[in-house]
Backbone of each chain as ProteinMPNN parsed JSONL, in Angstrom:
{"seq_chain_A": "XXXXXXXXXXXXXXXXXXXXXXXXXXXXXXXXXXXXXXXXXXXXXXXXXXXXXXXXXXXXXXXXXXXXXXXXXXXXXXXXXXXXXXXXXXXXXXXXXXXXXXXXXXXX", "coords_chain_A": {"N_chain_A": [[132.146, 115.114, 110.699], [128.616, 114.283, 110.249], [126.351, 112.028, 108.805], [123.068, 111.045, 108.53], [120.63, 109.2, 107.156], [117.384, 108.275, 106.291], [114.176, 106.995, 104.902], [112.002, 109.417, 103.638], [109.196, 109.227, 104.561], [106.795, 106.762, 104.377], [104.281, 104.225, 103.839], [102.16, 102.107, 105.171], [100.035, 99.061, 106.031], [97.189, 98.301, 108.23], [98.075, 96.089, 110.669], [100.416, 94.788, 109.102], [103.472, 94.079, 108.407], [106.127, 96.33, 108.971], [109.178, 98.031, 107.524], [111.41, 99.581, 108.39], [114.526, 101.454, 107.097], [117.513, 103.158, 107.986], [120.613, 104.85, 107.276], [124.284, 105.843, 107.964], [126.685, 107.63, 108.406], [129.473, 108.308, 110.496], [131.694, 110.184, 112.805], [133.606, 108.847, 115.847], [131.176, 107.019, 116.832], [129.06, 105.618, 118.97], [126.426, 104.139, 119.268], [122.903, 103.421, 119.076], [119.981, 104.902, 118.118], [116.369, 104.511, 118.233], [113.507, 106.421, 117.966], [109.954, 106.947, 118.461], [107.395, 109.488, 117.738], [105.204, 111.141, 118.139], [102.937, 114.025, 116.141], [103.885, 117.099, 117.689], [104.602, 115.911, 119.626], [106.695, 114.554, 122.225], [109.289, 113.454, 121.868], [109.555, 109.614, 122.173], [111.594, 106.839, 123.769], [112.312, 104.441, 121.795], [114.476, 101.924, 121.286], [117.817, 100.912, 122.227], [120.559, 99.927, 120.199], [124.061, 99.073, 120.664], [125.678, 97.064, 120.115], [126.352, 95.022, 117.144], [123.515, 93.437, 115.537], [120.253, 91.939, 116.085], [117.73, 93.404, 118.026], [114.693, 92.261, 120.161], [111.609, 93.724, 121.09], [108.837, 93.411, 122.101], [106.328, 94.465, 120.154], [108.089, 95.541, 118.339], [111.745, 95.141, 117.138], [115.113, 95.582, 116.697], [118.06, 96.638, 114.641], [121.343, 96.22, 113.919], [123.914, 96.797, 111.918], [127.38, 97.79, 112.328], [129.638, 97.824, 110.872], [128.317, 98.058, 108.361], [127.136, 100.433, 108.634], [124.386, 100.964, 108.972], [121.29, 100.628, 109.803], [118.228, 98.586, 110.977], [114.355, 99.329, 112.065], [111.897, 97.433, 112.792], [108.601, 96.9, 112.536], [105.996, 95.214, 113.527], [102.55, 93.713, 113.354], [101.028, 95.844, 112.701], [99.346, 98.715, 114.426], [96.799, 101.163, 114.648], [97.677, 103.32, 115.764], [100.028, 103.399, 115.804], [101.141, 104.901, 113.918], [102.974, 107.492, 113.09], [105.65, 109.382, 113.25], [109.609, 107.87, 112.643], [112.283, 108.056, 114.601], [115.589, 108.07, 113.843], [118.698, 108.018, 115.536], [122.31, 109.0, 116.561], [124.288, 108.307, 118.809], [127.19, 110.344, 119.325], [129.907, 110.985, 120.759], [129.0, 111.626, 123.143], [126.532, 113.039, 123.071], [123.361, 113.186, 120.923], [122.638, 112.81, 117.639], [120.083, 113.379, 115.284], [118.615, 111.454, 112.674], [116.335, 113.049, 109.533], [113.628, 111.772, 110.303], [111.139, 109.333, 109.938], [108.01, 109.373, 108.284], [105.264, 107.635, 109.175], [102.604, 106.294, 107.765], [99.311, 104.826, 108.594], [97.466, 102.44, 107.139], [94.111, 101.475, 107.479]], "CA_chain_A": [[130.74, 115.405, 110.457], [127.6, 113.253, 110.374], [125.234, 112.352, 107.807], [121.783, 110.073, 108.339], [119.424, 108.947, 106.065], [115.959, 107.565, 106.311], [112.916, 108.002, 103.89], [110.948, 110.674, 104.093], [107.331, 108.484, 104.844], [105.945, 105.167, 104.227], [102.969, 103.546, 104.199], [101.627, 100.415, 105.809], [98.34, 98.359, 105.986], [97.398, 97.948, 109.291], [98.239, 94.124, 110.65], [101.387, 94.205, 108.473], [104.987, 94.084, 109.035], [107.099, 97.113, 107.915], [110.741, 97.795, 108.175], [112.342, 101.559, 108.216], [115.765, 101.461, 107.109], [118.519, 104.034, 108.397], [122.365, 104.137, 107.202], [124.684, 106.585, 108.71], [128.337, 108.005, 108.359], [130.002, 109.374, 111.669], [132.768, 110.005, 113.713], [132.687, 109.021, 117.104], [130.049, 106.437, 117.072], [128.754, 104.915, 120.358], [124.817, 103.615, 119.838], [122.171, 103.857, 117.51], [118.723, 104.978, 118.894], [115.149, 104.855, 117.802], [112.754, 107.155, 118.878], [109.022, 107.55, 117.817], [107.447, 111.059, 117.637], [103.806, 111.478, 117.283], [103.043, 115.257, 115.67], [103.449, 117.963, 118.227], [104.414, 115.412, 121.02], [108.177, 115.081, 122.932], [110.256, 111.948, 121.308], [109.973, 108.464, 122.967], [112.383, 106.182, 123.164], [111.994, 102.651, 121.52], [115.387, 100.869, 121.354], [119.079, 101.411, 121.427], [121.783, 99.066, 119.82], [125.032, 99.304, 120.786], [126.863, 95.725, 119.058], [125.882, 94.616, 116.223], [122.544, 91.953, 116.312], [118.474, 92.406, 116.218], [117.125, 92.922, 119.785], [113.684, 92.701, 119.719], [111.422, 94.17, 122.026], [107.749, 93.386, 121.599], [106.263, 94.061, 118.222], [109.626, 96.257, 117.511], [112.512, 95.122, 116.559], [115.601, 97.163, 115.913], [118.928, 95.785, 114.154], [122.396, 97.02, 113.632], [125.407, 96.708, 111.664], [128.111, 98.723, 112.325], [130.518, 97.856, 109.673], [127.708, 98.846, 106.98], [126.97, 101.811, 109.329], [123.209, 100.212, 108.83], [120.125, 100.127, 110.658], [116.794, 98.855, 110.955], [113.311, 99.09, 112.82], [111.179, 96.459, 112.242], [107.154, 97.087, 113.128], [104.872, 94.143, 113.572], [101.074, 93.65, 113.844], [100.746, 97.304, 112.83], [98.445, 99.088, 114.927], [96.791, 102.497, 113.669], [98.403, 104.555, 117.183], [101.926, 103.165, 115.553], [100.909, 106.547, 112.964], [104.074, 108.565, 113.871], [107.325, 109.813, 112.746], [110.549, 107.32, 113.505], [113.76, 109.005, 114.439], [117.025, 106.6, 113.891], [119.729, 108.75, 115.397], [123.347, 108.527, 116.841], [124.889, 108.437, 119.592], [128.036, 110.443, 119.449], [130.468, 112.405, 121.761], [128.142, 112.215, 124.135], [125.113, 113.972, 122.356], [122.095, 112.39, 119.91], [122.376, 113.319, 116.559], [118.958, 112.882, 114.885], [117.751, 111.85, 111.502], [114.405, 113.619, 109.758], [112.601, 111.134, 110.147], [110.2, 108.996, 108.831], [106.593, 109.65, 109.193], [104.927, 105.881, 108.75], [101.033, 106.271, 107.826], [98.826, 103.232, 108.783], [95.866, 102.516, 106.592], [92.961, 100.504, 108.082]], "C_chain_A": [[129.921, 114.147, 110.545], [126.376, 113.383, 109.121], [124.009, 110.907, 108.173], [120.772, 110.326, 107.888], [118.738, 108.141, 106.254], [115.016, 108.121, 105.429], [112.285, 108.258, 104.707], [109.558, 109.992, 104.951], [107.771, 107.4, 103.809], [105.15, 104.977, 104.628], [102.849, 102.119, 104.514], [99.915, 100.106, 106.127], [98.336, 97.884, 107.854], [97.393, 96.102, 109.794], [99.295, 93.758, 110.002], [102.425, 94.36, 109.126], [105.628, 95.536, 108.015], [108.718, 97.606, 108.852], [111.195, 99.381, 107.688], [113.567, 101.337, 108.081], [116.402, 102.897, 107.832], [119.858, 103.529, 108.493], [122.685, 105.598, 107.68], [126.013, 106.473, 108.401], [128.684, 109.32, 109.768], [131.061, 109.004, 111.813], [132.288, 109.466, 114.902], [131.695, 107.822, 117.923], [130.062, 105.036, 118.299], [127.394, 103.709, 119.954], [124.529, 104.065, 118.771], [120.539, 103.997, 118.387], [117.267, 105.082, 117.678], [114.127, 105.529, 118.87], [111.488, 107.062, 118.283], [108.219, 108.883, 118.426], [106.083, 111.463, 117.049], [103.724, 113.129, 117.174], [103.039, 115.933, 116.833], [103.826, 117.271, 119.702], [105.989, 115.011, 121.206], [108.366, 113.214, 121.968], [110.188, 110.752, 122.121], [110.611, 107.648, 123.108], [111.847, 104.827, 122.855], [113.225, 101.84, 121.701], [116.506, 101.633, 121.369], [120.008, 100.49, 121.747], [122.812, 99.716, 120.052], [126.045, 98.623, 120.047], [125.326, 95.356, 117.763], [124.56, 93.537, 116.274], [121.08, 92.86, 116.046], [118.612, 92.226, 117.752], [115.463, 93.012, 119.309], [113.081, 92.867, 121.505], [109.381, 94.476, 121.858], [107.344, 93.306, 119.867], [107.492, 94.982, 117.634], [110.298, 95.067, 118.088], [113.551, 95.782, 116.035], [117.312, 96.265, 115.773], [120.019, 96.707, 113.702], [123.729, 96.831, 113.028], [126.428, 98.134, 111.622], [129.176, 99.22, 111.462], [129.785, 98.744, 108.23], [127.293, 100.258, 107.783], [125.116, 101.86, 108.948], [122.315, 100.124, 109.939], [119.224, 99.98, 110.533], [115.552, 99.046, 112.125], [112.5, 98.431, 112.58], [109.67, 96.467, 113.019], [106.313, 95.945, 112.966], [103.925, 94.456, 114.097], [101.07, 94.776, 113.828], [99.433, 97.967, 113.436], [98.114, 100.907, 114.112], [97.346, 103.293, 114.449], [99.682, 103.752, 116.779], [101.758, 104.501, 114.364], [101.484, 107.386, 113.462], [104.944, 108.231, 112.817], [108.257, 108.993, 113.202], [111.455, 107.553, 113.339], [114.759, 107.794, 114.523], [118.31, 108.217, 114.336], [121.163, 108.373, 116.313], [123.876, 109.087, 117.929], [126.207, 108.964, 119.472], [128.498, 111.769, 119.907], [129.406, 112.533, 122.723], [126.736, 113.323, 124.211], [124.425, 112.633, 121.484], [121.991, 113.427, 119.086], [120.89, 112.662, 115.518], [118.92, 112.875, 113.247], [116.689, 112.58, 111.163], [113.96, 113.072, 110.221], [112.357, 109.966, 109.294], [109.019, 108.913, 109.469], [105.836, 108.287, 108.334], [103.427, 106.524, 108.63], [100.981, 104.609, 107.672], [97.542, 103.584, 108.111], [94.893, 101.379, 106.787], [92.858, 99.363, 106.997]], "O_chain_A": [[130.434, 113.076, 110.87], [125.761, 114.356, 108.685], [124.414, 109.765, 107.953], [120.054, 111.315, 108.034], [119.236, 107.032, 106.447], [114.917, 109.317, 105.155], [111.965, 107.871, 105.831], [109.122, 110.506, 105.981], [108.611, 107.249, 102.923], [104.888, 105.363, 105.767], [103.491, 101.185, 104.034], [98.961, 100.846, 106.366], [99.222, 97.323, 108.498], [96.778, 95.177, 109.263], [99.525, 92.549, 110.03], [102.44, 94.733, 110.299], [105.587, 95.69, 106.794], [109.14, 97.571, 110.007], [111.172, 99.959, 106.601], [114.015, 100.89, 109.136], [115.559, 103.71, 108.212], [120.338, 102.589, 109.127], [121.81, 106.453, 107.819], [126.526, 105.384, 108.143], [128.366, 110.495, 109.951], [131.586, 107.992, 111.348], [131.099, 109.444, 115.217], [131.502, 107.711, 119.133], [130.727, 104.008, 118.424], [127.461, 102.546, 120.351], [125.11, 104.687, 117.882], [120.145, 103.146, 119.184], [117.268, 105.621, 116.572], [113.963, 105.317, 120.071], [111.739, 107.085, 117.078], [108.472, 109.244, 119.575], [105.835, 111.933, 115.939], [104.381, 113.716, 118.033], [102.062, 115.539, 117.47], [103.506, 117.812, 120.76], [106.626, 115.179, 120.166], [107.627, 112.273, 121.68], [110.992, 110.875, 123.045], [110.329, 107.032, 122.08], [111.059, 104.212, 123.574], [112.996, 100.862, 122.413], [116.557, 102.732, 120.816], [120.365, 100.147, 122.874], [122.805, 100.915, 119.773], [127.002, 99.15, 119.478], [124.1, 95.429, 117.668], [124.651, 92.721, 117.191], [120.934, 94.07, 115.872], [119.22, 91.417, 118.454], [115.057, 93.661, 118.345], [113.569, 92.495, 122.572], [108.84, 95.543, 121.567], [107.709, 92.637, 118.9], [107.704, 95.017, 116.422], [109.926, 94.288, 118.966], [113.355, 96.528, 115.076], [117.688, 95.447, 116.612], [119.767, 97.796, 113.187], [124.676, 96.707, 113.804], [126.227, 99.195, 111.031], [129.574, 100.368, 111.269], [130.262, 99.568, 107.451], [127.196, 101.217, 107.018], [124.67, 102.967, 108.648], [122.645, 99.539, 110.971], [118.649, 100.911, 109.969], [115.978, 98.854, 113.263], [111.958, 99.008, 111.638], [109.653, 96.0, 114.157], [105.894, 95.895, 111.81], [103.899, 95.221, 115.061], [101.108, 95.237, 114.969], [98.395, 97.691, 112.835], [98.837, 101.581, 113.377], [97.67, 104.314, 113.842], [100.404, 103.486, 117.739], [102.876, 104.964, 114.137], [100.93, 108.153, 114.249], [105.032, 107.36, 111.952], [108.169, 109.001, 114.43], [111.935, 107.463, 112.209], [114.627, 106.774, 115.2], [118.608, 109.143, 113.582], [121.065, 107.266, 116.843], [123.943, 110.312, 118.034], [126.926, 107.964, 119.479], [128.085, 112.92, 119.762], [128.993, 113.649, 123.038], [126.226, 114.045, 125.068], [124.84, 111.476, 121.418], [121.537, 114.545, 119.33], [120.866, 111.49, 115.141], [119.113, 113.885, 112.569], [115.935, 112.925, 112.073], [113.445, 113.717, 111.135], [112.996, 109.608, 108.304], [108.79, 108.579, 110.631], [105.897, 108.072, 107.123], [103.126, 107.32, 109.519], [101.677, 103.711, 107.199], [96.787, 104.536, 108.309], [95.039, 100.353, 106.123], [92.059, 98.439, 107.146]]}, "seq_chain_B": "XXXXXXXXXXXXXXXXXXXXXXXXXXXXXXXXXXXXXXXXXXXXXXXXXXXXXXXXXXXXXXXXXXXXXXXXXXXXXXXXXXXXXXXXXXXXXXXXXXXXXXXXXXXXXX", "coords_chain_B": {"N_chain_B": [[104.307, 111.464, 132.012], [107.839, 112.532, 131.741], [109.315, 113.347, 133.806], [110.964, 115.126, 132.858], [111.062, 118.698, 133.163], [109.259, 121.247, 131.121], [108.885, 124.696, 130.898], [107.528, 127.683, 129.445], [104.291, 125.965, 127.929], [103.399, 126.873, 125.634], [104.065, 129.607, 123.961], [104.017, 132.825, 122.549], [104.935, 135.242, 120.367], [106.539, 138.696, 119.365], [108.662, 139.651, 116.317], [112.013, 140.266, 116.823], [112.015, 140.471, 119.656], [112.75, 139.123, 122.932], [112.765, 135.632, 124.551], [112.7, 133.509, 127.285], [113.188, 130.52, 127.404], [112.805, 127.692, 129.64], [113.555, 124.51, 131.563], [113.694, 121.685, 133.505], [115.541, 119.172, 134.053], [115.047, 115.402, 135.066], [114.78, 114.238, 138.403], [118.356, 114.026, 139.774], [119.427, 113.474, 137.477], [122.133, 115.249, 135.8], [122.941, 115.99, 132.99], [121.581, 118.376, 130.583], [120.097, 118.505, 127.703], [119.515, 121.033, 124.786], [116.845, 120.894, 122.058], [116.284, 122.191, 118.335], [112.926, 121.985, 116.63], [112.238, 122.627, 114.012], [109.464, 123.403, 111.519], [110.132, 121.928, 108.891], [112.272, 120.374, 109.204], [114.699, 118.164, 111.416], [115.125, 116.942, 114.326], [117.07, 118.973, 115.644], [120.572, 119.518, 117.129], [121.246, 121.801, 119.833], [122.225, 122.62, 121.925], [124.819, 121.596, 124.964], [124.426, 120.629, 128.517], [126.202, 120.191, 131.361], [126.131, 119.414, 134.839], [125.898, 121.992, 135.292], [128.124, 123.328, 133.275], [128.883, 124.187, 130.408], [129.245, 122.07, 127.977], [128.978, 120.956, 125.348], [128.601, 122.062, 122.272], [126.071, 122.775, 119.413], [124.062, 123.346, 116.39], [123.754, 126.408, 117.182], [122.617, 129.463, 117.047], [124.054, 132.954, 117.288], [122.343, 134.253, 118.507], [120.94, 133.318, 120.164], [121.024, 131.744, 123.797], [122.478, 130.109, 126.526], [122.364, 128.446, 129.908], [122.868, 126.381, 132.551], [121.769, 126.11, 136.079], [122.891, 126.019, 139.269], [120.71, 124.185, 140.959], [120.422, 122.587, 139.057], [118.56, 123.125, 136.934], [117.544, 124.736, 133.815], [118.009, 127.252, 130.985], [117.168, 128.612, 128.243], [117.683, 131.064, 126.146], [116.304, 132.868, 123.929], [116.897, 135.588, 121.554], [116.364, 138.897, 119.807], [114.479, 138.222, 118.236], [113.154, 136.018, 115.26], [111.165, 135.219, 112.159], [111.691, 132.696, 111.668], [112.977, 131.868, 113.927], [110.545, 130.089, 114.371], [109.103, 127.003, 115.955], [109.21, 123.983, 117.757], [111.277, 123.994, 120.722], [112.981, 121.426, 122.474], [114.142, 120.041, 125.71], [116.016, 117.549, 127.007], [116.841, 115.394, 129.57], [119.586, 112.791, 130.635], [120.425, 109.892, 131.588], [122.754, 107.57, 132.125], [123.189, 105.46, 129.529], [120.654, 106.304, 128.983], [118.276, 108.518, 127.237], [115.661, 111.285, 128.061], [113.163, 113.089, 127.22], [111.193, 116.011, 127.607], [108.2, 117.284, 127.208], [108.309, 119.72, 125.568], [108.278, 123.034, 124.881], [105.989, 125.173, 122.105], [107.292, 127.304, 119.95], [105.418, 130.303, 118.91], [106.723, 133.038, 116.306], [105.754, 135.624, 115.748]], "CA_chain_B": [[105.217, 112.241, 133.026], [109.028, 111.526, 131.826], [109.861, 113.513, 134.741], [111.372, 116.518, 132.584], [109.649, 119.281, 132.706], [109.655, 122.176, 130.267], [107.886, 125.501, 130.52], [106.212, 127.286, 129.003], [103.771, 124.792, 126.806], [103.425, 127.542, 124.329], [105.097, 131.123, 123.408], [103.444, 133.424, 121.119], [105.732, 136.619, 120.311], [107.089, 139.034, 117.895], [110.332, 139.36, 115.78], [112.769, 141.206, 117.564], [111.75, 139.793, 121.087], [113.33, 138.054, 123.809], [111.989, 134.799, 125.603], [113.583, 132.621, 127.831], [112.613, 128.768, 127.843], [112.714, 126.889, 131.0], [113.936, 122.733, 131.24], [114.355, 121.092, 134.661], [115.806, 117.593, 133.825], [114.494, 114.495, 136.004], [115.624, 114.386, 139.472], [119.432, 112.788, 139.789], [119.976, 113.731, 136.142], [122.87, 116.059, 135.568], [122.93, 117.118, 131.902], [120.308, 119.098, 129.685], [120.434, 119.275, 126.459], [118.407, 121.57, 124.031], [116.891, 120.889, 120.761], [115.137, 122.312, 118.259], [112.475, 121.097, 115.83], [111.651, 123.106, 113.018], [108.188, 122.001, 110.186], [110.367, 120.503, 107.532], [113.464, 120.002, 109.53], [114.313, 116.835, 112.255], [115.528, 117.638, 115.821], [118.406, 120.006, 115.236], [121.189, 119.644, 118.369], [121.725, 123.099, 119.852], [123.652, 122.985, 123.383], [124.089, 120.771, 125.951], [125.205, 121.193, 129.735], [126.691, 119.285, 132.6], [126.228, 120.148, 135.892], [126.443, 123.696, 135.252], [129.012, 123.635, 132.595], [128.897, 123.615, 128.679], [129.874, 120.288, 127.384], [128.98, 120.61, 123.334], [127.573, 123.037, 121.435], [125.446, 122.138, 117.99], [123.586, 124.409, 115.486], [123.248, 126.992, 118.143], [122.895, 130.675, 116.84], [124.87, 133.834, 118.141], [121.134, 135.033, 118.786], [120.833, 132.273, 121.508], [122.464, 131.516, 124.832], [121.605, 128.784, 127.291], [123.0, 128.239, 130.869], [122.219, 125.558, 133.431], [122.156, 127.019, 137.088], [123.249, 125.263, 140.823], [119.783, 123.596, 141.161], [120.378, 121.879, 137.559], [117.673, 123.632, 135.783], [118.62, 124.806, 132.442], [117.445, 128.334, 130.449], [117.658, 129.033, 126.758], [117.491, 132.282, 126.086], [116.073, 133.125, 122.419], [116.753, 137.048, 120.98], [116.143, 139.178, 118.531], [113.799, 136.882, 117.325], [113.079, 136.292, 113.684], [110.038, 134.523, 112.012], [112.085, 131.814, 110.907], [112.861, 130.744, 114.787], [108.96, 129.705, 115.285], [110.314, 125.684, 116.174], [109.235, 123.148, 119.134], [111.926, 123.69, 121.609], [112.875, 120.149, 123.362], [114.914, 119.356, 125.968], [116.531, 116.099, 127.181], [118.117, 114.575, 130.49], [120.187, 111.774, 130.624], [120.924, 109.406, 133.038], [123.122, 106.394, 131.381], [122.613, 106.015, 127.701], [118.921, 106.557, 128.613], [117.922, 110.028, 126.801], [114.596, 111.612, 128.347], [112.977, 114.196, 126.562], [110.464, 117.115, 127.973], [107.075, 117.808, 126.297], [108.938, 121.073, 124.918], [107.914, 124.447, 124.708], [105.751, 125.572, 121.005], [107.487, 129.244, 120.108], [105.515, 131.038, 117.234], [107.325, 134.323, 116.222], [104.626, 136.84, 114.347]], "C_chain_B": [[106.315, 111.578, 132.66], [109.625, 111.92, 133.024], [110.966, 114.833, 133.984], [110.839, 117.473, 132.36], [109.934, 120.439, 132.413], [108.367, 123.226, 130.619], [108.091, 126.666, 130.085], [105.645, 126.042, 127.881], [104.093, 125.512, 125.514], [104.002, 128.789, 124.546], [104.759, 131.544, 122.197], [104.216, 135.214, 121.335], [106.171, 137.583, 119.708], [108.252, 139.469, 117.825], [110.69, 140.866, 116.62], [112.85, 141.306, 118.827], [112.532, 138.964, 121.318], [112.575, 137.288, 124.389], [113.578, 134.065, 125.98], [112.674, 131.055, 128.3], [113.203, 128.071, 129.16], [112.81, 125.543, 130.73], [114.013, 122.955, 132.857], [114.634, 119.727, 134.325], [115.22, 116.819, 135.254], [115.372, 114.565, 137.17], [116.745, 112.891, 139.386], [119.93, 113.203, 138.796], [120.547, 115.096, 136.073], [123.435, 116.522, 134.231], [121.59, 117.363, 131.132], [120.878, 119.117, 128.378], [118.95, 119.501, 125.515], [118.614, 121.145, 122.477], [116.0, 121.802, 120.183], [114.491, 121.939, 116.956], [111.713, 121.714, 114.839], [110.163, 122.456, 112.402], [109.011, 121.419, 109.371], [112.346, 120.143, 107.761], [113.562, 118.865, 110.674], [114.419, 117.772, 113.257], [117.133, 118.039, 115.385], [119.237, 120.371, 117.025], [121.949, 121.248, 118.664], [122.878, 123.35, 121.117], [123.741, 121.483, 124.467], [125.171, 121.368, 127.756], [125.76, 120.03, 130.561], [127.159, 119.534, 133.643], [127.153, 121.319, 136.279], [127.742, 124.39, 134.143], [128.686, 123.409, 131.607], [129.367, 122.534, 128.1], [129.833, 120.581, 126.077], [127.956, 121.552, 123.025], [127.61, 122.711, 119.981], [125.53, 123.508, 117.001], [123.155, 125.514, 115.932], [123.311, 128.91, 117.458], [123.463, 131.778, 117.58], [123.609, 134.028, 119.123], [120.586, 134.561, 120.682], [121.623, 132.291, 122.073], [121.525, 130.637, 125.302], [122.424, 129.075, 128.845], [122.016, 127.218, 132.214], [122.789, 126.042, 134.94], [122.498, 125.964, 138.756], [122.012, 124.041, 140.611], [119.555, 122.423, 139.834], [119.064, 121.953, 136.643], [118.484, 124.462, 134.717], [117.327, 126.114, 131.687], [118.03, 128.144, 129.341], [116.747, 130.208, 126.463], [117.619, 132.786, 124.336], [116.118, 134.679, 122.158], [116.691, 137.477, 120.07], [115.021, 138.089, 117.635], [113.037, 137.382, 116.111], [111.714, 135.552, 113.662], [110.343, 132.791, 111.988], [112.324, 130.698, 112.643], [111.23, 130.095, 115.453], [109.393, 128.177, 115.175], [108.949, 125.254, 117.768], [110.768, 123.197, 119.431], [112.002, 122.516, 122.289], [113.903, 120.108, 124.058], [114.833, 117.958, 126.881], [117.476, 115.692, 128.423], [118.441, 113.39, 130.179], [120.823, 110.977, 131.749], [121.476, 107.998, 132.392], [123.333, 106.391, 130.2], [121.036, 106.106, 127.41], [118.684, 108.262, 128.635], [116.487, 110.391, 127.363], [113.805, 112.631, 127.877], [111.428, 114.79, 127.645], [109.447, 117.092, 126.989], [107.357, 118.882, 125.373], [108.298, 122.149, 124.654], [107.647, 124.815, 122.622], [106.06, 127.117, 121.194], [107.012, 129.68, 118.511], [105.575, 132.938, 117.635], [106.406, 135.016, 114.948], [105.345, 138.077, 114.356]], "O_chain_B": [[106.375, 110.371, 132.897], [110.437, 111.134, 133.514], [111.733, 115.411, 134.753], [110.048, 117.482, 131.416], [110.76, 121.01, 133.125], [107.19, 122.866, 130.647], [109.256, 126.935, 130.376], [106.387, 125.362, 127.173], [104.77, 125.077, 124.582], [104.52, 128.884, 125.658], [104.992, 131.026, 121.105], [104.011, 136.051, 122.214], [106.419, 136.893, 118.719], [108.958, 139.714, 118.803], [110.098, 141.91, 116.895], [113.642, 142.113, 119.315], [113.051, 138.175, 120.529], [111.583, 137.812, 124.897], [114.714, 134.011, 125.508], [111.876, 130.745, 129.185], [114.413, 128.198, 129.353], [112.229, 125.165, 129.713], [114.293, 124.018, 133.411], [113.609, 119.046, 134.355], [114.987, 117.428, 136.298], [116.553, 114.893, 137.054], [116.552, 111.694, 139.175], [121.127, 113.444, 138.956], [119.812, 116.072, 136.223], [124.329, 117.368, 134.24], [120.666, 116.55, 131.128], [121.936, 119.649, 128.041], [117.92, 118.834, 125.413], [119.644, 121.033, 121.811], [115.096, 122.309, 120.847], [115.261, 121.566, 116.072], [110.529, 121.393, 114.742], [109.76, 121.328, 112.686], [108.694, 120.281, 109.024], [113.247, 119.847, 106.975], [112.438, 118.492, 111.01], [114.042, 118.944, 113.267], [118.041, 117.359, 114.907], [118.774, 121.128, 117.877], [122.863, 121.754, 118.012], [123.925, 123.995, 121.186], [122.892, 120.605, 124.618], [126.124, 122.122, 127.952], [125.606, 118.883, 130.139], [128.341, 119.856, 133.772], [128.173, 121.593, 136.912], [128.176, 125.541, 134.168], [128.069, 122.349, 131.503], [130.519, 122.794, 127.75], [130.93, 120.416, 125.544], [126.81, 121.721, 123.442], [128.627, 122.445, 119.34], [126.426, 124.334, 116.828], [122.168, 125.953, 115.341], [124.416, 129.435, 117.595], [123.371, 131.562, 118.789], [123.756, 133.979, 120.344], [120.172, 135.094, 121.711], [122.762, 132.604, 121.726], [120.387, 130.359, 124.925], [123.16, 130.062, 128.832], [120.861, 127.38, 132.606], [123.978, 126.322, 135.094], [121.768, 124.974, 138.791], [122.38, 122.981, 140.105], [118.644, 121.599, 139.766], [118.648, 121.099, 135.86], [119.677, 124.765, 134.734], [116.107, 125.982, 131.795], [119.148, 127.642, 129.225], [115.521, 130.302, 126.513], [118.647, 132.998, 123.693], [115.125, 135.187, 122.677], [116.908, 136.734, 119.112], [115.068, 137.441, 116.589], [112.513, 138.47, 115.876], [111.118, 135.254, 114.697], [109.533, 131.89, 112.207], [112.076, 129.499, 112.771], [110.928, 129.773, 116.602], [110.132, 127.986, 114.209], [108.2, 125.967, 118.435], [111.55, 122.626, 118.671], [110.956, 122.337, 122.913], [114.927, 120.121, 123.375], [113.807, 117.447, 127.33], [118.701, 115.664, 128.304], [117.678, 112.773, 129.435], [121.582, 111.401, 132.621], [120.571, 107.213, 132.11], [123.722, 107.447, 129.701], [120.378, 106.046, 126.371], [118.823, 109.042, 129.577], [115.802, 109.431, 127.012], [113.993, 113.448, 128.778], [110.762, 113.989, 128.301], [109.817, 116.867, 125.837], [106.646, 118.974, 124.373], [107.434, 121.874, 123.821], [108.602, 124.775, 121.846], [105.571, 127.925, 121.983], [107.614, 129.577, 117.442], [105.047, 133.699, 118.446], [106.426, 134.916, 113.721], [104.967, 139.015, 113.654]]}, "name": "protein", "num_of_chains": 2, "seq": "XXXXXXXXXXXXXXXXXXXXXXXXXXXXXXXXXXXXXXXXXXXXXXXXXXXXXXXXXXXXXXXXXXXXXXXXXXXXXXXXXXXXXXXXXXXXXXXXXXXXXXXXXXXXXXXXXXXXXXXXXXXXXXXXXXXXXXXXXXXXXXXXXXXXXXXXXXXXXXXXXXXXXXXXXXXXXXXXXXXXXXXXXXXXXXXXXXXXXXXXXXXXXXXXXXXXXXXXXX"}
């Protein structure tokens, strides 16, 4: 089986830094993906770790240990169109298993 | 444009009805897979295909079927429908470990 966890929502000031955790228990495990997911609109991808390490990739950022079964996303210079949902989910068997979520509000 | 393209946009229907959702994955890309996305649930993995064959099946109900055809377009076929499946439909090609997702089909069941 598979279990991932991320909080529900968070808030951020816009111009700040915020960090989304996601830990995870699988079989299987290949990758670790982030997606963001504005309401009502198809999933995009942002990053996906495979070894352990931060990659960064503009103002993201996305970081992975595999031993702690650990991940983060790391948002800089928050903009108010970063106001979405961010999916952390897993690569395994050849499918994407998704977390809820987390739906980030940005406040001016 | 990811280059997958799902139709219909929307689907308005009532319980005890059949629809059938429509995916064509990006050209080149040989599997589909369907999700779907409840209000207070994430993306919930329901089937997936590979050129024309079943590869993995998720949280997929009896109610549902799916099948991807020669041309590598891909049907999911919703029945009997309840209130409870009203959901964004999404699906997803893949080409690598790059996942592509579809705008997805809104189905509300009155």
């Amino acid at each position: 089986g598979q279990n991932i966890d991320q909080p529900t929502e968070m808030t951020a000031t816009e111009g700040a830094i915020v960090q989304i955790n996601c830990t995870y228990q699988t079989s299987g495990f290949n990758g670790l993906f982030w997606y963001q997911q504005h309401a009502g609109e198809a999933p995009t991808f942002l990053s996906y770790n495979v070894l352990d390490g931060l990659e960064e990739k503009g103002r993201f950022s996305s970081f992975l240990s595999r031993s702690k079964g650990y991940s983060y996303l790391l948002l800089k210079e928050l903009q108010m169109k970063d106001s979405a949902s961010y999916l952390c989910a897993v690569n395994r068997d050849d499918k994407i298993i998704f977390g809820k979520g987390t739906r980030l509000h940005i406040l001016p | 444009d990811s280059g997958v393209t799902q139709t219909p946009k929307h689907l308005i229907t009532a319980t005890g009805q059949r629809v059938t959702l429509r995916c064509s994955p990006r050209s080149g890309d040989l599997s589909v897979y369907w999700y779907q996305q409840s209000l207070d649930q994430g993306l919930q993995f329901l089937i997936q295909y590979y050129n024309g064959e079943e590869r993995a099946k998720g949280n997929i109900l009896e109610r549902f079927s799916a099948q991807q055809f020669p041309d590598l377009h891909s049907e999911l076929n919703l029945s009997s429908l309840e209130l409870g499946d009203s959901a964004l439909y999404f699906c997803a090609s893949r080409q690598g470990d790059g996942y592509t997702f579809g705008s997805g089909t809104r189905l509300t069941v009155v």
